[in-house]
SERO-4910 file (N, C-alpha, C, O; in steps of 0.05 Angstrom, whole numbers):
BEGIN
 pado doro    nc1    nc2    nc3   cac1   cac2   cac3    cc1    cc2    cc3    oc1    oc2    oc3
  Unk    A     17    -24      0      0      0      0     18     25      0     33     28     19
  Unk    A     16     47    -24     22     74    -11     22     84      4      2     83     19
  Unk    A     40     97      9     40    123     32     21    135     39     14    137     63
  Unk    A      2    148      8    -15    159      5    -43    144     17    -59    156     31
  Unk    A    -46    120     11    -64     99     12    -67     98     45    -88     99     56
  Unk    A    -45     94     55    -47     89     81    -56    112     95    -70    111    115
  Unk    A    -47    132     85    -59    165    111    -84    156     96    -99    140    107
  Unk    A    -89    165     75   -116    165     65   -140    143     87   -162    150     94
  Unk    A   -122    106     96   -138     92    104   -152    107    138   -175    108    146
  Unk    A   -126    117    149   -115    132    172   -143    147    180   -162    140    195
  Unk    A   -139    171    165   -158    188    170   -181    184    162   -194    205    162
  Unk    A   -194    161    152   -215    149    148   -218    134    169   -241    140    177
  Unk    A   -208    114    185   -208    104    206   -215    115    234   -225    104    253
  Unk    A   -203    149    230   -209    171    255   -174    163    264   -168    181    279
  Unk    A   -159    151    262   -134    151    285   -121    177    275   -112    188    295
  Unk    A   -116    191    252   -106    212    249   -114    232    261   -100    252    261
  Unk    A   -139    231    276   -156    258    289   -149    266    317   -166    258    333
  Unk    A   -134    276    326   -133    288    350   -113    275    369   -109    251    363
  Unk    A   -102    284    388    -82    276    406    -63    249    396    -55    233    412
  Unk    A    -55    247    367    -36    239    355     -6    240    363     11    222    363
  Unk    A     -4    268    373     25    275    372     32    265    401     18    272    420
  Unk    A     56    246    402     72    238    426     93    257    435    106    251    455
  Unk    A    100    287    419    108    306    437     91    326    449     70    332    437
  Unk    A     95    333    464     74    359    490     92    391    478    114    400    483
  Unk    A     72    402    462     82    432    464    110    429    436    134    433    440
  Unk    A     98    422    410    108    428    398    111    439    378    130    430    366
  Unk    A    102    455    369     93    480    370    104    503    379    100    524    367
  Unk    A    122    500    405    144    517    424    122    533    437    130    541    458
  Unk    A    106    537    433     79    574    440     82    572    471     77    594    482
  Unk    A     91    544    493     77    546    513    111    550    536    124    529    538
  Unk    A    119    566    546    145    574    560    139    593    581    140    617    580
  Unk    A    132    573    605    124    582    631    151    595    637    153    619    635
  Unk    A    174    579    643    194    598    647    209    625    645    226    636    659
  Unk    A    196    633    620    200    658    607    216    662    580    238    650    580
  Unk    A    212    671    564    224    667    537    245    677    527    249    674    503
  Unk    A    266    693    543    292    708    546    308    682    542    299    661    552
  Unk    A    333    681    528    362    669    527    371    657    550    386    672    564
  Unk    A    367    635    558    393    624    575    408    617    562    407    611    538
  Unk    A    436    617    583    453    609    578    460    573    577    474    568    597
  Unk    A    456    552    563    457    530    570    496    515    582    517    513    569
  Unk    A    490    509    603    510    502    619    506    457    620    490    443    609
  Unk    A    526    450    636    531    421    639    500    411    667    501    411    692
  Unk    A    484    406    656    454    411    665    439    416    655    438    439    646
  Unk    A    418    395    649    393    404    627    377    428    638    367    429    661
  Unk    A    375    447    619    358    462    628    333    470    614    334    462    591
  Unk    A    315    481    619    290    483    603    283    516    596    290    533    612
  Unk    A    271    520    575    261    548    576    236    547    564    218    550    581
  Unk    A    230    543    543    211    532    516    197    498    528    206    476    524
  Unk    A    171    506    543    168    481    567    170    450    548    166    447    524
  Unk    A    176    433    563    181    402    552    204    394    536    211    371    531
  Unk    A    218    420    528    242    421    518    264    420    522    276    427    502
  Unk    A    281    411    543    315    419    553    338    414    535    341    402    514
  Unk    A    352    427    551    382    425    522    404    430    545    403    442    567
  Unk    A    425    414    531    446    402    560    467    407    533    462    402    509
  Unk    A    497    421    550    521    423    534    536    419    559    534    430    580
  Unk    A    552    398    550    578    383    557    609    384    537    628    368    532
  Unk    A    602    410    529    630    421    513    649    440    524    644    442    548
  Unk    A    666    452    518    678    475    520    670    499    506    685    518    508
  Unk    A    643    500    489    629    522    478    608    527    496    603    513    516
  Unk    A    597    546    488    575    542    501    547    554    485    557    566    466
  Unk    A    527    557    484    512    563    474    480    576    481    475    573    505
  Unk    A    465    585    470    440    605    492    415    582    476    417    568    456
  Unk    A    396    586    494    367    580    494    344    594    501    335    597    523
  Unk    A    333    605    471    304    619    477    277    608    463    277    586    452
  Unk    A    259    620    464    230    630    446    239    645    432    254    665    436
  Unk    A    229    634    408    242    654    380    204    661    364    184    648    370
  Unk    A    204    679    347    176    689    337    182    678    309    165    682    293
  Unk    A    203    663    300    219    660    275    207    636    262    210    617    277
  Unk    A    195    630    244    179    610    239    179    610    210    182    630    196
  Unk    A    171    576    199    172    575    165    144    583    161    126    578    176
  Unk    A    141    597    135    129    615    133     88    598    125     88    574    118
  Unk    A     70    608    127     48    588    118     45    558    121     38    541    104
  Unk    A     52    556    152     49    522    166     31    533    191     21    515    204
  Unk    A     27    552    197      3    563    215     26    563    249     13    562    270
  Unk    A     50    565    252     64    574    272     74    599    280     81    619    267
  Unk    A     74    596    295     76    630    319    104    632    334    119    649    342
  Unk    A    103    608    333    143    607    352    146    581    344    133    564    331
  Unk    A    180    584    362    204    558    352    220    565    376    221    583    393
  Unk    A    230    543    370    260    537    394    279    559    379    277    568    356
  Unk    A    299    569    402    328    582    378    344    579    403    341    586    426
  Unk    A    369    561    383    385    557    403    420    571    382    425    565    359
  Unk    A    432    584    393    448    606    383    489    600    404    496    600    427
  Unk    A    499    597    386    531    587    398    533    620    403    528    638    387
  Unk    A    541    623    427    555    645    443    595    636    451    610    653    460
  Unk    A    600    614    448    629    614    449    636    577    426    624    555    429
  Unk    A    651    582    414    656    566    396    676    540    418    694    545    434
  Unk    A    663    514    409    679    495    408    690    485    383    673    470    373
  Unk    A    712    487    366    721    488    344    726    449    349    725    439    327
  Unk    A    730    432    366    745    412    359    733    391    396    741    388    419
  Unk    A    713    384    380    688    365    401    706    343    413    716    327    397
  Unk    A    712    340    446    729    321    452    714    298    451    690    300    448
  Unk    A    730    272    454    712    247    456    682    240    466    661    230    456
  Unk    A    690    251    494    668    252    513    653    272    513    640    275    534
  Unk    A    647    295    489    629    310    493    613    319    471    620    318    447
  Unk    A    583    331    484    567    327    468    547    349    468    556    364    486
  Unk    A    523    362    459    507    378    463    491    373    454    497    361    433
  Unk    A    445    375    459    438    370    452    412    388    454    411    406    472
  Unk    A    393    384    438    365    396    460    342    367    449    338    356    427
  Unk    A    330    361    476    315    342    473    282    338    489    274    350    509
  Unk    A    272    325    477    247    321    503    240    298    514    241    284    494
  Unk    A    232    284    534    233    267    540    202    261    542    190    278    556
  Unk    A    188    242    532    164    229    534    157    210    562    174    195    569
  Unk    A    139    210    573    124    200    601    118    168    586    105    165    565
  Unk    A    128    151    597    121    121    596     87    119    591     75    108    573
  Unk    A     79    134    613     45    123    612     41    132    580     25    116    571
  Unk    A     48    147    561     42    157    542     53    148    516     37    147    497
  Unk    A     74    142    512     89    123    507     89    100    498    104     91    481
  Unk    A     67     84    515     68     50    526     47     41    499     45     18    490
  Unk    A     36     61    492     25     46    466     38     36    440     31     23    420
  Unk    A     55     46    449     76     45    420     92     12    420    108      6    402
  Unk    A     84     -8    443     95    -21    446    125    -33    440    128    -53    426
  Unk    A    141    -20    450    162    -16    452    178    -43    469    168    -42    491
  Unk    A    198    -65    468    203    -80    480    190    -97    469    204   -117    468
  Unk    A    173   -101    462    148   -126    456    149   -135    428    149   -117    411
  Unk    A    149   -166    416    149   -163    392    124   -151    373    124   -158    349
  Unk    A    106   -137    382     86   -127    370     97    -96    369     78    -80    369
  Unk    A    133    -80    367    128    -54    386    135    -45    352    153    -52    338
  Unk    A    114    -28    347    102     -7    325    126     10    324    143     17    340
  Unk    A    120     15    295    134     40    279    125     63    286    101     69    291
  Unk    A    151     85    287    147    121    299    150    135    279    166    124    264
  Unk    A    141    155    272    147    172    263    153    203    262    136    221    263
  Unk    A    179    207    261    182    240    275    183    259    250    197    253    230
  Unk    A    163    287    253    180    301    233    177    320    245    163    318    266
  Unk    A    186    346    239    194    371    253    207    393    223    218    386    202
  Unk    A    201    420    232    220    436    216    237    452    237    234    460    260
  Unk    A    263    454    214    291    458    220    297    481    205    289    485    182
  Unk    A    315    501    220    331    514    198    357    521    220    357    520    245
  Unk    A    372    526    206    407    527    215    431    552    198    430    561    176
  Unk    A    443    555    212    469    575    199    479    562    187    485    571    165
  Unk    A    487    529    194    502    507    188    490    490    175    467    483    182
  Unk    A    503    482    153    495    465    139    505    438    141    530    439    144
  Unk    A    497    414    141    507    392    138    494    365    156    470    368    162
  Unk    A    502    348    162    493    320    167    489    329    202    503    339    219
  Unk    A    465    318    200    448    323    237    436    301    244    423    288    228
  Unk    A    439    294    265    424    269    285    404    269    298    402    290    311
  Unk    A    389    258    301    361    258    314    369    225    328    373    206    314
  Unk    A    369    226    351    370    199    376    345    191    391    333    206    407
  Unk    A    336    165    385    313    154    403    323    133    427    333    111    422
  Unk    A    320    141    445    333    119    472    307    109    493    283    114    494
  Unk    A    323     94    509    296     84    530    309    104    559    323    124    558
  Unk    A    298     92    581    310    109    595    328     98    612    328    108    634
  Unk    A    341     82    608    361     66    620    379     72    604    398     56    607
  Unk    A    385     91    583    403    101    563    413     70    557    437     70    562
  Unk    A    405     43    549    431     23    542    408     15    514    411     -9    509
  Unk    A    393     24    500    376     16    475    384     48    465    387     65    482
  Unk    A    387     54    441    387     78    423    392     71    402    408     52    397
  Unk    A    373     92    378    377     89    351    377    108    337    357    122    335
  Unk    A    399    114    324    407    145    316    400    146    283    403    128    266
  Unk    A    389    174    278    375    172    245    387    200    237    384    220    251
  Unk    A    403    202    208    404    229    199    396    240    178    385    230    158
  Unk    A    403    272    185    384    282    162    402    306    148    424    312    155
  Unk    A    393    313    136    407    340    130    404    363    121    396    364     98
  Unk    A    412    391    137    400    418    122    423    423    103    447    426    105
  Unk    A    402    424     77    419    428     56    426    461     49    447    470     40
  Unk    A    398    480     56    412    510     65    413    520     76    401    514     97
  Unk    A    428    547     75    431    557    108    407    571    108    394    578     89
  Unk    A    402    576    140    384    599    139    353    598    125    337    617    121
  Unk    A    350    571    120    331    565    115    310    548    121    322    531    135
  Unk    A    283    538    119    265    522    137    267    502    118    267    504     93
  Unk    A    271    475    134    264    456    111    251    432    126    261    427    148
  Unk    A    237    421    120    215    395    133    229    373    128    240    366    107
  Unk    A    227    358    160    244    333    155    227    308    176    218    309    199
  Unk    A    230    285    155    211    268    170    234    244    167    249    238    148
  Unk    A    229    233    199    238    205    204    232    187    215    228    190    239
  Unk    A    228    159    201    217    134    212    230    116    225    253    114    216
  Unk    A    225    102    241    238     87    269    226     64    269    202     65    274
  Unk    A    236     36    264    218     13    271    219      7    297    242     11    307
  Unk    A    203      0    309    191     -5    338    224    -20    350    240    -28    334
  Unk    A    227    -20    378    241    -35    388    227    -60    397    207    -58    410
  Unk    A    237    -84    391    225   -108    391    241   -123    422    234   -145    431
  Unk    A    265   -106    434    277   -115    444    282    -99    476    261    -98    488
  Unk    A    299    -91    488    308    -80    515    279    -65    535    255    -69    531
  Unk    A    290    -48    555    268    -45    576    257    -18    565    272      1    560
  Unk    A    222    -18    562    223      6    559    196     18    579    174      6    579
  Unk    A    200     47    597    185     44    620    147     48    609    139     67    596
  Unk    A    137     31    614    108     39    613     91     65    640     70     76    642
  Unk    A    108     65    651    101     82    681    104    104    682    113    111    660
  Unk    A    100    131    703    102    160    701    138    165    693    146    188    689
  Unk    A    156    143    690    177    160    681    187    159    657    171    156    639
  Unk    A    213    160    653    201    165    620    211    133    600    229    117    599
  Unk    A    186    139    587    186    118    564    205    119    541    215     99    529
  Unk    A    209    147    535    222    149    513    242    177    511    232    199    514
  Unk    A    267    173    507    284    200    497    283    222    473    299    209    459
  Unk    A    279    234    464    290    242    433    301    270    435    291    291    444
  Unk    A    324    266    423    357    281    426    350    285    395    339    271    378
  Unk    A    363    316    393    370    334    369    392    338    377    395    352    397
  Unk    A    414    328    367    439    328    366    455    351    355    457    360    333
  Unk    A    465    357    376    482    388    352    509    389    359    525    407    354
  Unk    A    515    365    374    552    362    374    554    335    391    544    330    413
  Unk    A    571    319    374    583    288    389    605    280    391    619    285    372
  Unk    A    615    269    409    650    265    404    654    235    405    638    224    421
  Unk    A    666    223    396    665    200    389    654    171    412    641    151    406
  Unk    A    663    179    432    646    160    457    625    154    452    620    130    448
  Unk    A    605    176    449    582    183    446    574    175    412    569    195    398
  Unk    A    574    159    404    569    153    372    558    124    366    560    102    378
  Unk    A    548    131    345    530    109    329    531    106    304    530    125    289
  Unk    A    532     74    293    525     86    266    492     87    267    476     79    284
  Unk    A    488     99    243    459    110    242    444     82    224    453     70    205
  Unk    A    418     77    237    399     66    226    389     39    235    377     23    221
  Unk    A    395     36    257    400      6    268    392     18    308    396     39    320
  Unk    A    383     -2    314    378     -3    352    398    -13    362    402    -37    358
  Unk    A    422      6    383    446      2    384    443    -17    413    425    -17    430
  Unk    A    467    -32    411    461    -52    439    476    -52    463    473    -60    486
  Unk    A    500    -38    445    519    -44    476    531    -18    485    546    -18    505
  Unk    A    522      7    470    529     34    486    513     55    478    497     53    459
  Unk    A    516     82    495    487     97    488    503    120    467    528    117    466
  Unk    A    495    139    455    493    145    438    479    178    424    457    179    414
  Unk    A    487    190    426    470    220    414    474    220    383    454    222    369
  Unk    A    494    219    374    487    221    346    512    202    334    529    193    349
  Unk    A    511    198    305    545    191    283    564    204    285    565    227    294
  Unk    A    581    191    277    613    201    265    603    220    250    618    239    251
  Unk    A    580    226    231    575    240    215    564    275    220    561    294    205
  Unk    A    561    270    248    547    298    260    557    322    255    579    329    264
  Unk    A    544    336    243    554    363    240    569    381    259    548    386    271
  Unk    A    586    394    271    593    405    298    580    435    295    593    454    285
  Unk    A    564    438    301    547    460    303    555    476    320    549    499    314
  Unk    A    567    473    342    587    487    362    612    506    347    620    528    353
  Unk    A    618    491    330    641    501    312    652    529    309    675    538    310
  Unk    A    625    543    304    632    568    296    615    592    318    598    582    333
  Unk    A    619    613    320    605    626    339    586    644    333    594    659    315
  Unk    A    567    647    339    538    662    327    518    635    307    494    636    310
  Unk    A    527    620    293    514    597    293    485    597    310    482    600    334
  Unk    A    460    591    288    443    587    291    429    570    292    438    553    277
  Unk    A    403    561    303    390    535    301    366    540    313    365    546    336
  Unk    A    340    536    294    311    533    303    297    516    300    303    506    278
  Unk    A    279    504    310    256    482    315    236    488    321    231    499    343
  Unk    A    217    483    302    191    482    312    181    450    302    195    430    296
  Unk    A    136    457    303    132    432    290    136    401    297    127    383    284
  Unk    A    149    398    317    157    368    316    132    354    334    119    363    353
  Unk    A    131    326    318    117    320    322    118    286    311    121    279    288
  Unk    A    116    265    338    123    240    339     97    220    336     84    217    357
  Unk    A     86    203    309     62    188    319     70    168    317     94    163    316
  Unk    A     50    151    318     56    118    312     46    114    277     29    127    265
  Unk    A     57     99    271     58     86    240     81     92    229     97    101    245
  Unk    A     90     88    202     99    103    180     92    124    164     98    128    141
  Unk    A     83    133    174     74    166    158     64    187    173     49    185    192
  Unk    A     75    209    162     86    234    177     54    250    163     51    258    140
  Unk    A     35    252    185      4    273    167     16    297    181     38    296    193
  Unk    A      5    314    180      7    341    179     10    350    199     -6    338    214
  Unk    A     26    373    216     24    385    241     -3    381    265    -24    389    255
  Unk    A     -5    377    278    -31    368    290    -27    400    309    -13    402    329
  Unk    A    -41    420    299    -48    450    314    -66    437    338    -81    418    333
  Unk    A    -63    451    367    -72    444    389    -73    477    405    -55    491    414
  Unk    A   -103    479    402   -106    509    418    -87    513    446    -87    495    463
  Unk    A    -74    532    449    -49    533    471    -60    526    498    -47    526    519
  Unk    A    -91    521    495    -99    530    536    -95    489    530    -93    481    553
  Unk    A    -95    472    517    -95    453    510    -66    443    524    -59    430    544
  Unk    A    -58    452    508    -17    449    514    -13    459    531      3    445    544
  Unk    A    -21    483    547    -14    491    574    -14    473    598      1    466    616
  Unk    A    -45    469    589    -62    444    617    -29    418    613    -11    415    629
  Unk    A    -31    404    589     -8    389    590     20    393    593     33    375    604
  Unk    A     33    418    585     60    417    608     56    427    633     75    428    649
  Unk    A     35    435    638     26    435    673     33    416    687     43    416    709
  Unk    A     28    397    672     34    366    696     56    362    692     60    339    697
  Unk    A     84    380    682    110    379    687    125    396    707    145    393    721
  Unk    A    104    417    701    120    449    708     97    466    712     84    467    691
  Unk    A     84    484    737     69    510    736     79    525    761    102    520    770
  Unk    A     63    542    770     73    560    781     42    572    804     26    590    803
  Unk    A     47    545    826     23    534    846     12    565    854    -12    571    848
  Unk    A     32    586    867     27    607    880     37    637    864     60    640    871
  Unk    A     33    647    857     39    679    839     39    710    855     24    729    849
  Unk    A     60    711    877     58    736    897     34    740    911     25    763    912
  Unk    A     18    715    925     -4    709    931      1    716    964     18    704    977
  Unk    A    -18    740    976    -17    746   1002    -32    721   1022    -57    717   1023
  Unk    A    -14    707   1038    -17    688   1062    -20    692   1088    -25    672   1102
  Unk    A    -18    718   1101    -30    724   1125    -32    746   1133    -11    757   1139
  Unk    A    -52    757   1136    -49    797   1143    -40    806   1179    -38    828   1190
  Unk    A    -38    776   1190    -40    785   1214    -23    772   1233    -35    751   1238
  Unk    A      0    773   1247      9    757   1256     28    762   1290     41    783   1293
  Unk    A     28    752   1301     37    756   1325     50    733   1341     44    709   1339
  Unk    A     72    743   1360     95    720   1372     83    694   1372     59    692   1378
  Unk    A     98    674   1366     93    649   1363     74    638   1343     70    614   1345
  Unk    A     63    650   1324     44    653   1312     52    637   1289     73    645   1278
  Unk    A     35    609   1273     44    599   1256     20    598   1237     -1    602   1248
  Unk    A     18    592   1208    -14    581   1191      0    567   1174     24    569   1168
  Unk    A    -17    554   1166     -9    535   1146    -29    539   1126    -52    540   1136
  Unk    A    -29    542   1096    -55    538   1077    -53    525   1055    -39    532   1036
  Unk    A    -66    507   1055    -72    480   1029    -79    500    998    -96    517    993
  Unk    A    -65    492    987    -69    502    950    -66    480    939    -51    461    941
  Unk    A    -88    491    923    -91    455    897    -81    462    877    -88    485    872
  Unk    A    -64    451    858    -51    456    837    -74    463    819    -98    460    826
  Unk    A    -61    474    788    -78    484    772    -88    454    754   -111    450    745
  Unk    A    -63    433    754    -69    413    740    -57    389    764    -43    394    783
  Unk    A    -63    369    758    -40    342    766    -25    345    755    -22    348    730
  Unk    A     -1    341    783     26    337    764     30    313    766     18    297    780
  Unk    A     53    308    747     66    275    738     74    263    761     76    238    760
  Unk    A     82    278    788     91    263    803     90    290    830     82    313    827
  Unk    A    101    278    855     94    305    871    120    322    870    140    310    878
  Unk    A    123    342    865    134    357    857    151    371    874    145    377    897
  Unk    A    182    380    855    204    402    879    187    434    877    170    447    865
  Unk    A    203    433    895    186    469    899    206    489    903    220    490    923
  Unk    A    208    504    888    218    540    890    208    553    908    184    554    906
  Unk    A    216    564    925    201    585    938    204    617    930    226    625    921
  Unk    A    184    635    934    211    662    941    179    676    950    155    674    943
  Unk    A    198    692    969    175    716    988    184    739    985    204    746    971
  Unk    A    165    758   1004    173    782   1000    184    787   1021    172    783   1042
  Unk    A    227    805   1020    243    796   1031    242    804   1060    253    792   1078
  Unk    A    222    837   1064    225    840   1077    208    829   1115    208    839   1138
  Unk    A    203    816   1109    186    793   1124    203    771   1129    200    767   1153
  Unk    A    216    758   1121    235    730   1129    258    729   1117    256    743   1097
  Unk    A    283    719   1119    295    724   1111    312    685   1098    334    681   1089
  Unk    A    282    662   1104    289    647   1097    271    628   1080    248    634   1089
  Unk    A    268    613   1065    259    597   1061    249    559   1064    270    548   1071
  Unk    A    233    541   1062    237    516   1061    247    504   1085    261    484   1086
  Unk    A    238    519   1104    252    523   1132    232    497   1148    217    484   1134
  Unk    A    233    491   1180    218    474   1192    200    488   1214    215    499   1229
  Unk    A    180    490   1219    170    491   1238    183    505   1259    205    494   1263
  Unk    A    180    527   1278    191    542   1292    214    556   1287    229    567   1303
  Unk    A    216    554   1259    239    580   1241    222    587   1227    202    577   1216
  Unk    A    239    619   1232    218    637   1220    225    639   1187    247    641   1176
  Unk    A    202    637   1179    208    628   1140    181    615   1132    161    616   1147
  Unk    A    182    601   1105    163    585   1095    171    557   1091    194    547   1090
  Unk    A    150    545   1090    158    510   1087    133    498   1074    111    509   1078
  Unk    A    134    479   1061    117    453   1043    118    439   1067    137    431   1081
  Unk    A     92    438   1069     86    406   1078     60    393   1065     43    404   1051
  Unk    A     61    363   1074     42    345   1056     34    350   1036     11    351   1027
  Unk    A     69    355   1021     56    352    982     43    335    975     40    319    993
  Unk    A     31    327    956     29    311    937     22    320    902     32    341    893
  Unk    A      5    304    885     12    313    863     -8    325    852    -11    330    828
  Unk    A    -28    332    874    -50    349    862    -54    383    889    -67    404    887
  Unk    A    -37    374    911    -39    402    918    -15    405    954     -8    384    965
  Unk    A    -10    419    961     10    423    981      0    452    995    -11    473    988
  Unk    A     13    437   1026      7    469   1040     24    476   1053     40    465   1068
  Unk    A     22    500   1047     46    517   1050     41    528   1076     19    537   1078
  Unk    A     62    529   1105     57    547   1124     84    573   1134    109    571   1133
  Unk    A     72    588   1141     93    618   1158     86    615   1174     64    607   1180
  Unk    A    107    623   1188    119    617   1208    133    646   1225    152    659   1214
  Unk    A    124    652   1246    144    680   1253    150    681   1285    134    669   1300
  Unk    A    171    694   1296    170    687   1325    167    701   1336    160    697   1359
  Unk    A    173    729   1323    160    762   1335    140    767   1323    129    758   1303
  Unk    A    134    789   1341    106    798   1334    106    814   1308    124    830   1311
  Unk    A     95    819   1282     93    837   1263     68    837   1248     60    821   1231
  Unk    A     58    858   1256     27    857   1240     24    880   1221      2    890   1215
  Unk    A     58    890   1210     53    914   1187     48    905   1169     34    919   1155
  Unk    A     55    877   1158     52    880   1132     45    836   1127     50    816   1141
  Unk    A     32    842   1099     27    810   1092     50    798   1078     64    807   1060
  Unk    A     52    769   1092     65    747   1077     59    748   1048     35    752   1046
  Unk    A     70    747   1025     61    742    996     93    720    987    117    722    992
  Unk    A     79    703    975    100    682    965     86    669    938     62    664    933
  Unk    A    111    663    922    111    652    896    124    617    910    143    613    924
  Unk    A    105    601    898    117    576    897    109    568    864     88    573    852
  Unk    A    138    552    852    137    545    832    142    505    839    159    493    852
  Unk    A    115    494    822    125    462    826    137    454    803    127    460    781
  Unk    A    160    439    806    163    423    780    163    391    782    166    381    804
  Unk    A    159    373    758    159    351    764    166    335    738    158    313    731
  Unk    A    187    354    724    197    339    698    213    313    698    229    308    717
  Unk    A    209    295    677    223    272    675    253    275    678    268    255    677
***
């Protein structure tokens, strides 16, 4: 059967219709963190939610929300990830990447491990300063299964659509549970440790991209955007699946939100004086969640503190709500408690 034949059977069947895509927020539109440049350091970090990108080089490179998009695919933003100090010459052991990691419960359809485990398909648009041979990595989460596929931007500076197919893993552990089921690495620098050849489920070491990888680090000011991506099951890549943002929000909620927003906690307080108050998250999260704190300074001067220190503290999290109590040992009734708690609970 065609290509054609088969989407055609697809979306006659209804499986093409709706909640298809096995990435959350791709698209880029949804970046609780804020959409300003980090700097990406040896630590995944996130900006553009569901997204992180980890550099283990001697370059280094930034991570934002970009408005930069191929032109008449109905997108609003993209990843942009931009070299701020050149690694000219990638040592063995090092590598850089930006990736997202998929939730097992979500995942587990794809039957993966099992000899029934189904074909993926990723495609995404790309554009780059650099031109040449790029890696896209699928792993489990025990990093010892990976299968590396390449592609290539043939111009600079330009958007080009790229789709790639993956036959199911028939073989190693892959998690069906809240952690993650599945890896997928955009490779933008590998040093030889770290290598694969491409096209095959590697068995005895893990892997971000080929001998063939472009070093995208290379040069400095070097560009790179992503939008679009988007992972289903079969062999064939249908069309961007658009998902109204309050949609995608609710879903990287259960990674990442932001429980409390300079929210006033007590107008009134006096020696010895403690409260505690229960807030329910906006969504369930994936799991019960670390917590950020920050107050207003001039009221405490601590946080995450215990019981009879003066500050704030979590108690009895879990994954749908936590309560927060202050705590003070003098008397002060000028002014209110207000505190930001941020939960996170990424893979």
């Amino acid at each position: 059967m065609s290509k054609a034949a088969q989407l055609a059977a697809l979306i006659g069947s209804g499986q093409a219709q709706g909640n298809r895509n096995l990435v959350i927020n791709g698209a880029m539109q949804v970046a609780q963190r804020g959409t300003s440049a980090v700097t990406i350091a040896d630590a995944a970090q996130y900006r553009v939610d569901r997204f992180n990108a980890y550099d283990n080089t001697s370059g280094a490179f930034t991570y934002e929300q970009s408005t930069t998009t191929p032109s008449g695919e109905g997108f609003i933003n993209s990843t942009k990830l931009t070299v701020t100090s050149a690694d000219t010459s990638i040592a063995a052991g090092e590598y850089a990447y930006c990736a997202q990691y998929i939730e097992g419960t979500n995942f587990s359809q794809c039957g993966f491990g099992n000899s029934g485990a189904k074909s993926v398909t990723l495609s995404f648009f790309v554009r780059s300063s650099a031109t040449g041979t790029y890696c896209v990595t699928l792993a489990n989460s025990a990093s010892n299964r990976s299968f590396v596929s390449e592609y290539t931007i043939s111009s600079a500076n330009t958007w080009e659509k790229k789709t790639i197919t993956v036959a199911g893993d028939t073989t190693g552990t892959w998690l069906t549970t809240t952690g993650i089921g599945l890896k997928v690495f955009f490779c933008l620098a590998v040093g030889s440790t770290y290598q694969q050849s491409a096209g095959s489920w590697g068995t005895t070491s893990f892997a971000f991209g080929s001998s063939n990888q472009t070093n995208w680090l290379g040069t400095n000011g070097n560009t790179l955007y992503i939008t679009g991506v988007q992972m289903e099951i079969g062999d064939v890549a249908t069309p961007f699946e658009h998902e109204d943002v309050g949609t995608t929000l609710a879903k990287c909620q259960r990674y990442f939100q932001t429980i409390l927003n300079a929210t006033p906690l007590y107008n009134y307080r006096q020696t010895g004086n403690s409260v505690a108050e229960t807030f329910t998250y906006i969504n369930e999260m994936r799991a019960t969640p670390s917590f950020t704190l920050t107050r207003n300074s001039t009221i405490f001067g601590s946080v995450n503190t215990g019981a009879g220190t003066d500050g704030l503290g979590i108690y009895g999290a879990s994954t749908t709500a936590t309560a927060l109590f202050v705590y003070q040992s003098s008397t002060d009734a000028s002014a209110a408690v207000t505190a930001t708690v941020i939960g996170e609970a990424e893979l």
